[in-house]
MIPAKOL-46523 format. One record per residue: residue in three letters; y, x, z of N, C-alpha, C in turn. Coordinates in nm, 3 decimals, always signed. Each point is the difference from the previous one (the first is absolute). Layout:
// MIPAKOL-46523
Ala, Y, X, Z, Y, X, Z, Y, X, Z
...
This chain:
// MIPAKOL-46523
Unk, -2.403, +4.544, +8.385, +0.010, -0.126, -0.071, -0.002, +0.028, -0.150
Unk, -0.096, -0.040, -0.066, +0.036, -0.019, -0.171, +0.094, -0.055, -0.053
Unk, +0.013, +0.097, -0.112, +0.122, -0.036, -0.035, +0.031, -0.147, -0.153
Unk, -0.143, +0.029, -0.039, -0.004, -0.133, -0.051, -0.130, -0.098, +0.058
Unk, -0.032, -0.061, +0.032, -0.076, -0.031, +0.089, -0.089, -0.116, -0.104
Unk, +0.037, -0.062, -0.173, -0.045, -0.049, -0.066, -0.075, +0.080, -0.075
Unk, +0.057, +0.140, -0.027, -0.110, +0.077, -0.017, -0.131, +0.047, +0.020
Unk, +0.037, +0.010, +0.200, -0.127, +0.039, +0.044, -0.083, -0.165, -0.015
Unk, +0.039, -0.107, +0.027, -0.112, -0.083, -0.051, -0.069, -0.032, -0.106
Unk, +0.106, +0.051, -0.086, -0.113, +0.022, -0.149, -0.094, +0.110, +0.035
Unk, +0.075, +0.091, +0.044, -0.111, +0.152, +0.010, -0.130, -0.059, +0.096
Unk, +0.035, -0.098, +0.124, -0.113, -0.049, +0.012, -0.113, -0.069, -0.034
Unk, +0.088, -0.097, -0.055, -0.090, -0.106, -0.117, -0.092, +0.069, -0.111
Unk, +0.080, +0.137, -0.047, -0.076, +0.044, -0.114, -0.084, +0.051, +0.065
Unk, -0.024, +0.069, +0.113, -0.130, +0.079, +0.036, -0.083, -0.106, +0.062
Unk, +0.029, -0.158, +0.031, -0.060, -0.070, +0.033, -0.132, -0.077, -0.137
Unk, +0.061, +0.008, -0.098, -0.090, -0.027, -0.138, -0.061, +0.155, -0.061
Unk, +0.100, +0.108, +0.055, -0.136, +0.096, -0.046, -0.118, +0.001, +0.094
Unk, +0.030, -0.047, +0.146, -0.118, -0.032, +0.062, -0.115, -0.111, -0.001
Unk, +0.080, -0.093, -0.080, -0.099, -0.114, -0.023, +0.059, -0.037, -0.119
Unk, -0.024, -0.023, -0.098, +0.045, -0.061, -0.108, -0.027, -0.158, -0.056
Unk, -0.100, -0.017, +0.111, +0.010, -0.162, +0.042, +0.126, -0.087, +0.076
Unk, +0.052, +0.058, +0.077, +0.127, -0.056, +0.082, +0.096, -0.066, -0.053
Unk, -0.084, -0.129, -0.041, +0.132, -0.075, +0.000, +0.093, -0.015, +0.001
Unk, +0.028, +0.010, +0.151, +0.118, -0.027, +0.111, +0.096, +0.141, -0.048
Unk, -0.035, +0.128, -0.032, +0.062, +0.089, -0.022, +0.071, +0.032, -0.127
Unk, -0.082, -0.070, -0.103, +0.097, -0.040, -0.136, +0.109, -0.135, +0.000
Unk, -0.047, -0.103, +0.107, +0.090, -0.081, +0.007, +0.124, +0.068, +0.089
Unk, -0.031, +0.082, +0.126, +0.154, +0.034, +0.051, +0.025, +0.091, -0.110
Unk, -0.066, +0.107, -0.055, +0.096, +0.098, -0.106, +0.109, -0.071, -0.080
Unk, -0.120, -0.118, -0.041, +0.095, -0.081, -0.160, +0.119, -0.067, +0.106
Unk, +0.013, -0.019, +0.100, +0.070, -0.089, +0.073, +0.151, +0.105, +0.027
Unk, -0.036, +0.126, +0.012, +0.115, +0.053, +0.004, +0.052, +0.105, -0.107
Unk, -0.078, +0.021, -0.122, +0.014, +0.015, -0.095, +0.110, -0.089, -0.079
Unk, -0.062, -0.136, +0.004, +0.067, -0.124, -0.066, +0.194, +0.025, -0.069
Unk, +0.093, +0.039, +0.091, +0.116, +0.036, -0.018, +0.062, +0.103, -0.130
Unk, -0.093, +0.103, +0.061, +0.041, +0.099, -0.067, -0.075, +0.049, -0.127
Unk, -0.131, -0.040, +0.028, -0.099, +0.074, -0.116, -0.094, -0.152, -0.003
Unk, +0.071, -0.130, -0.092, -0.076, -0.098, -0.026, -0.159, +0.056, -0.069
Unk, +0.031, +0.087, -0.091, -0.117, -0.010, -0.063, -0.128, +0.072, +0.054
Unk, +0.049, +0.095, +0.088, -0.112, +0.035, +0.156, -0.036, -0.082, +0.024
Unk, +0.040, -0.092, +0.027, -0.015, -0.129, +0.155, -0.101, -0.047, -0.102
Unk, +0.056, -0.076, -0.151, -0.072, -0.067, -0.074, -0.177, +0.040, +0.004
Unk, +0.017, +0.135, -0.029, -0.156, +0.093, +0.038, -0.082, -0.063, +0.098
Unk, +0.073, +0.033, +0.110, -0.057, +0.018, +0.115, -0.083, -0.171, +0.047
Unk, +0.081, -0.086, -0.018, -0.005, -0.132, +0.006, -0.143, -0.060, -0.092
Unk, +0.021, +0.049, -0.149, -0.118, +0.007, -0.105, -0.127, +0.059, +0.072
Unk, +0.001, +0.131, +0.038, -0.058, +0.024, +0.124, -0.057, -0.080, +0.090
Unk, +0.038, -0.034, +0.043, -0.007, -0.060, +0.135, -0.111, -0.165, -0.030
Unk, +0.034, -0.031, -0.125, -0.082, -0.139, -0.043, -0.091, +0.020, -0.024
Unk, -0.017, +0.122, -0.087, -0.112, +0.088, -0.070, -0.128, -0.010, +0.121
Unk, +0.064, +0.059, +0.103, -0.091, +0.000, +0.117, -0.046, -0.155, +0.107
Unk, +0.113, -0.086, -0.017, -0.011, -0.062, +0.080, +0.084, -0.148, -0.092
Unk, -0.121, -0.039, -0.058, +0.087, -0.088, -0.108, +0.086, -0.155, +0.043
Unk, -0.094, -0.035, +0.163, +0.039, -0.081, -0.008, +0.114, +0.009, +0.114
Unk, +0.081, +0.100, -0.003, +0.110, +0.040, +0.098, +0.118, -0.064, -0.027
Unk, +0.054, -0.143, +0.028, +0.102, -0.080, -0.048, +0.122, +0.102, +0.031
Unk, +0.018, +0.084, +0.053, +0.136, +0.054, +0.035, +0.011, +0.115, -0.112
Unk, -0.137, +0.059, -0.044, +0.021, +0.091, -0.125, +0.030, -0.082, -0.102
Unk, +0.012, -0.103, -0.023, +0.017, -0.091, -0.115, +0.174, -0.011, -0.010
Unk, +0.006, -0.040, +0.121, +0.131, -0.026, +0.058, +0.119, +0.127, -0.002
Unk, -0.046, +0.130, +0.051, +0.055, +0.137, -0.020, +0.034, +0.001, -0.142
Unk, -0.135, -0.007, -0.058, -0.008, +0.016, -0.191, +0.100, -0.010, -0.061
Unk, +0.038, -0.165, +0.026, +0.115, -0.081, -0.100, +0.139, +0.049, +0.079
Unk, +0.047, +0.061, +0.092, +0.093, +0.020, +0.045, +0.012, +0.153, -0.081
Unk, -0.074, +0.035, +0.006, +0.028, +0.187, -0.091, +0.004, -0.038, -0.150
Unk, -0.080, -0.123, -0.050, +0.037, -0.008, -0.163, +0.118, -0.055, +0.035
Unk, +0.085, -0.093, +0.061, +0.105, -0.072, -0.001, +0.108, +0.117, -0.009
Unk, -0.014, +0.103, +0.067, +0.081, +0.137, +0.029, -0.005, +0.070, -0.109
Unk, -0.110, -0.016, -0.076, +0.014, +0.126, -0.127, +0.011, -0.118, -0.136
Unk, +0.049, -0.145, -0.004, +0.043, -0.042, -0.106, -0.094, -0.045, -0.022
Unk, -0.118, -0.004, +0.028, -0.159, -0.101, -0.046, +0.014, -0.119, +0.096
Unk, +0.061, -0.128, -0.099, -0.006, -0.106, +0.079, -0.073, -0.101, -0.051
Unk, -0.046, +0.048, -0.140, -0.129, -0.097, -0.004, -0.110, +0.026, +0.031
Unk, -0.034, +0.114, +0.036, -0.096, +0.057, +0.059, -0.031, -0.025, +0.175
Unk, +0.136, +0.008, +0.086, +0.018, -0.049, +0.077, -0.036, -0.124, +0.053
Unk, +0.016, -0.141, -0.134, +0.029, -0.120, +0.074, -0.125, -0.052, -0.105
Unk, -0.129, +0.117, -0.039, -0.100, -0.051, -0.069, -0.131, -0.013, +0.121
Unk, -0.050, -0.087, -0.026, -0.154, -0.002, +0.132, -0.069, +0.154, -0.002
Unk, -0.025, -0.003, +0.062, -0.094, +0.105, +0.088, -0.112, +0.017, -0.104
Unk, -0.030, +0.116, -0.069, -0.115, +0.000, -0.053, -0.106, +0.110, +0.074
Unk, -0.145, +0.002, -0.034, -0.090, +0.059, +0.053, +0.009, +0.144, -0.018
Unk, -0.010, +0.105, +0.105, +0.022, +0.087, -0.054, -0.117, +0.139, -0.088
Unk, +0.035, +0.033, -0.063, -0.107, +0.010, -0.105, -0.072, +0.181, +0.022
Unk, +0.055, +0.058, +0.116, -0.078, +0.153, +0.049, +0.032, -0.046, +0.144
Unk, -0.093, +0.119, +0.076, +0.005, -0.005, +0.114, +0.000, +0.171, +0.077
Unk, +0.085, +0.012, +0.074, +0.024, +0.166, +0.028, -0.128, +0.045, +0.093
């Protein structure tokens, strides 16, 4: 049994975007359990995640919950803008 078991899902997640660096879904669970401890990871990952898939309402949604966490609350509770690179 692992002994941290949030670990190994990051350790998964991360080899899941070095395998595709399109995956969505794999920057949204990272940023998703990132979020707590390392807001400004999550924040990444989430930025990420729009970058690729802009019109992903739940990366929008992730977004403002990691600025709300690191003290960006107008940034948070500002509209959605386009995002301006793509990975």
């Amino acid at each position: 049994m692992a002994q941290n078991p949030q670990a190994d899902v990051i350790d998964d997640l991360n080899a899941a975007v070095s395998l595709d660096s399109h995956y969505t879904e794999a920057y949204l669970q990272r940023g998703e359990y990132l979020l707590s401890s390392k807001p400004a990871a999550a924040e990444a990952d989430f930025k990420a995640a729009i970058a690729i898939s802009p019109d992903s309402a739940l990366a929008y949604l992730f977004l403002a919950d990691a600025q709300l966490a690191l003290g960006e609350n107008d940034a948070a509770l500002a509209p959605p803008s386009t995002p301006t690179r793509s990975i």
